[in-house]
C-alpha positions in Angstrom: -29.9 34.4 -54.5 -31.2 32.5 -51.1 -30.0 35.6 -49.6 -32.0 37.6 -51.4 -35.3 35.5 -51.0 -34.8 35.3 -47.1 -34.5 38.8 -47.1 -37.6 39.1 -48.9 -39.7 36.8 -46.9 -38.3 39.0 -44.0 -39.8 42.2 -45.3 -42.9 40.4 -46.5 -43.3 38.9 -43.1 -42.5 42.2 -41.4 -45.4 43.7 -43.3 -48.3 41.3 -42.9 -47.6 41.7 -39.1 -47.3 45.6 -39.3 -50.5 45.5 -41.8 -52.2 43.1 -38.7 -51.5 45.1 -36.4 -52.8 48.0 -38.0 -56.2 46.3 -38.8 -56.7 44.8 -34.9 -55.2 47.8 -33.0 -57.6 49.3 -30.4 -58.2 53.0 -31.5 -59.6 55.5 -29.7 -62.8 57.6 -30.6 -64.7 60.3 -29.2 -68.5 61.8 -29.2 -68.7 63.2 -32.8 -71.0 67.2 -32.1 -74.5 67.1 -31.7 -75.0 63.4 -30.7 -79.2 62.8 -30.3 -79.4 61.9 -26.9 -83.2 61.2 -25.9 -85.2 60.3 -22.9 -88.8 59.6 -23.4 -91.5 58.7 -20.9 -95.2 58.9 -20.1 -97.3 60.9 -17.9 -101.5 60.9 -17.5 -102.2 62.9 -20.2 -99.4 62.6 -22.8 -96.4 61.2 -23.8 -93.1 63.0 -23.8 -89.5 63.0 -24.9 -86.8 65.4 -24.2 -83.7 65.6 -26.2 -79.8 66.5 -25.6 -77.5 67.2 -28.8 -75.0 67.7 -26.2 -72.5 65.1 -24.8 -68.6 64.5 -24.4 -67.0 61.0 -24.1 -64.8 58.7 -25.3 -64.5 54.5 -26.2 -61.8 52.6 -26.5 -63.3 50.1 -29.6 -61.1 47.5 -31.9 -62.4 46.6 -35.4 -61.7 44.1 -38.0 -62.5 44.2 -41.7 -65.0 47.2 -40.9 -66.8 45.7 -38.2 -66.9 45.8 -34.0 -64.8 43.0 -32.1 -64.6 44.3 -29.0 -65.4 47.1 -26.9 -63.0 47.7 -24.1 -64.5 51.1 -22.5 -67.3 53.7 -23.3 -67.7 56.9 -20.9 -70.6 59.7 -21.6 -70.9 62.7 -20.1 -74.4 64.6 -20.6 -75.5 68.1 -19.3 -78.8 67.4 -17.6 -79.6 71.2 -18.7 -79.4 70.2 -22.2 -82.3 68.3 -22.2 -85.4 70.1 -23.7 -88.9 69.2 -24.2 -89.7 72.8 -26.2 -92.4 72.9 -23.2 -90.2 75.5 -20.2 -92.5 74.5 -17.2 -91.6 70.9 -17.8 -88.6 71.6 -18.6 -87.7 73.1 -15.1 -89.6 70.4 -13.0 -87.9 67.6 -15.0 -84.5 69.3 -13.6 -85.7 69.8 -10.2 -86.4 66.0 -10.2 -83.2 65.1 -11.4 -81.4 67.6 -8.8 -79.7 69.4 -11.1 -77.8 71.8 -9.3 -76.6 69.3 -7.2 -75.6 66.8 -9.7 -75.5 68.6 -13.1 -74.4 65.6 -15.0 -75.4 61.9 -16.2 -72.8 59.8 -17.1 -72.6 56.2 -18.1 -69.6 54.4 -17.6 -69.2 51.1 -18.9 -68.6 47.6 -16.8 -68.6 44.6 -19.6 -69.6 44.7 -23.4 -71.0 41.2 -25.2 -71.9 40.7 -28.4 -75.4 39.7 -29.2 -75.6 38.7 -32.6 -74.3 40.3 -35.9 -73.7 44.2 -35.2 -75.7 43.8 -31.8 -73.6 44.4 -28.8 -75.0 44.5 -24.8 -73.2 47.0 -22.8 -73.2 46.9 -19.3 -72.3 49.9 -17.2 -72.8 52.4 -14.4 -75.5 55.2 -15.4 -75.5 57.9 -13.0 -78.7 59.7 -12.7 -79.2 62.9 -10.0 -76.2 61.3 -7.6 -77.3 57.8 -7.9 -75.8 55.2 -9.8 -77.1 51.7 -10.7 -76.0 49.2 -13.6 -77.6 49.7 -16.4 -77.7 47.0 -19.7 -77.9 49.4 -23.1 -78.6 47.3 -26.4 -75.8 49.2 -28.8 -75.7 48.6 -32.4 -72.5 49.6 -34.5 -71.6 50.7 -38.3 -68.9 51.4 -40.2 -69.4 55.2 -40.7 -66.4 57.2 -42.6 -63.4 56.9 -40.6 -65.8 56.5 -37.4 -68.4 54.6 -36.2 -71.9 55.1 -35.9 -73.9 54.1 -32.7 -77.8 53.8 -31.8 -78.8 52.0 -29.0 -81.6 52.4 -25.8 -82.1 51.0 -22.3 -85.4 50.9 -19.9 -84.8 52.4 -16.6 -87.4 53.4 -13.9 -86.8 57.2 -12.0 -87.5 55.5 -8.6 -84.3 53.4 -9.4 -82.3 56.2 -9.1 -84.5 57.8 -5.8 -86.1 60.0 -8.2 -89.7 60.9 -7.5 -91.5 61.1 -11.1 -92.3 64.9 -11.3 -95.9 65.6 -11.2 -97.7 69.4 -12.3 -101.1 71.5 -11.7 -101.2 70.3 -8.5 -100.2 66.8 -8.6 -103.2 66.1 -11.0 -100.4 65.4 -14.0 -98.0 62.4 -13.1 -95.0 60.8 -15.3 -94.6 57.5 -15.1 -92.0 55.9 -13.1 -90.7 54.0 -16.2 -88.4 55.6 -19.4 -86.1 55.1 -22.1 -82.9 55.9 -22.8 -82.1 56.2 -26.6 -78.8 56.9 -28.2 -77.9 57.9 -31.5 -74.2 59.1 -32.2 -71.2 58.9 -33.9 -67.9 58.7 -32.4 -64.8 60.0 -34.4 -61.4 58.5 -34.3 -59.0 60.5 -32.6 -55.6 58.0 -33.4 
């Protein structure tokens, strides 16, 4: 009979740390199709937003009882063509200023994560922007979405940061702004 209980204990024991494992294991998700990717801005006469539902990437994210508990790597990859306004001319000067066909890409790769409070996380990375890369602090928030997770978050960045000129049109009489946001909204599938 004391056989039999040790033996049991065992298994139980060998299940609670299988079962632990399971909850607190790192898993590994990626960018979930048409992600809203959206970078808004001001000029002198309006302002304006252009939007991406295209992006590849993947995080490397652990979660316990539903929730984020640490974040140990995001990457994003965006096609700088697949930002629109729905206006063409602005369209094609926001890619000129953004050197597109000599870096056809932004990507973010992050550098630290922190939590912030609750579901609110700081990530720190590298943002690439028309060949230039600075550090960048996005404020992220997670859910619990499915099997996946859902993320929104933004960040303030200024063109001239990333030796961009803010485009100007109709003769220079129609100037963005230097500054703009960065908004996020996507969900990342597990691919475990």
């Amino acid at each position: 009979m004391y056989k039999h209980l040790k033996l049991t204990l065992f298994f139980l024991l060998v299940l609670i740390t299988v079962h632990g494992v399971q909850v607190f294991a790192q898993q590994t998700y990626a960018v979930a199709p048409k992600p809203e990717m959206k970078v808004s801005g001001t000029s002198t006469i309006h302002d304006w937003d252009m939007v991406s539902e295209e992006a590849s990437g993947k995080a490397s994210i652990r979660l316990s009882a539903g929730k984020v508990t640490a974040i140990q790597s995001v990457e994003i990859i965006m096609p700088v063509k697949s930002l629109k306004s729905g206006k063409g001319p602005m369209d094609k000067n926001a890619y000129n200023a953004l050197k597109e066909a000599d870096h056809p890409e932004i990507t973010f790769k992050m550098l630290e994560a922190h939590q912030d409070g609750g579901s609110d996380w700081k990530v720190s990375g590298r943002l690439q922007i028309a060949g230039e890369t600075q550090t960048v602090p996005f404020m992220v928030q997670f859910s619990r979405e499915g099997e996946g997770i859902s993320l929104t978050g933004s960040a303030d960045v200024k063109l001239t940061d990333f030796k961009v000129d803010p485009p100007t049109a109709v003769f220079g009489t129609i100037k963005t702004g230097d500054e703009m946001t960065i908004s996020v909204k996507m969900k990342l599938n597990s691919v475990n």
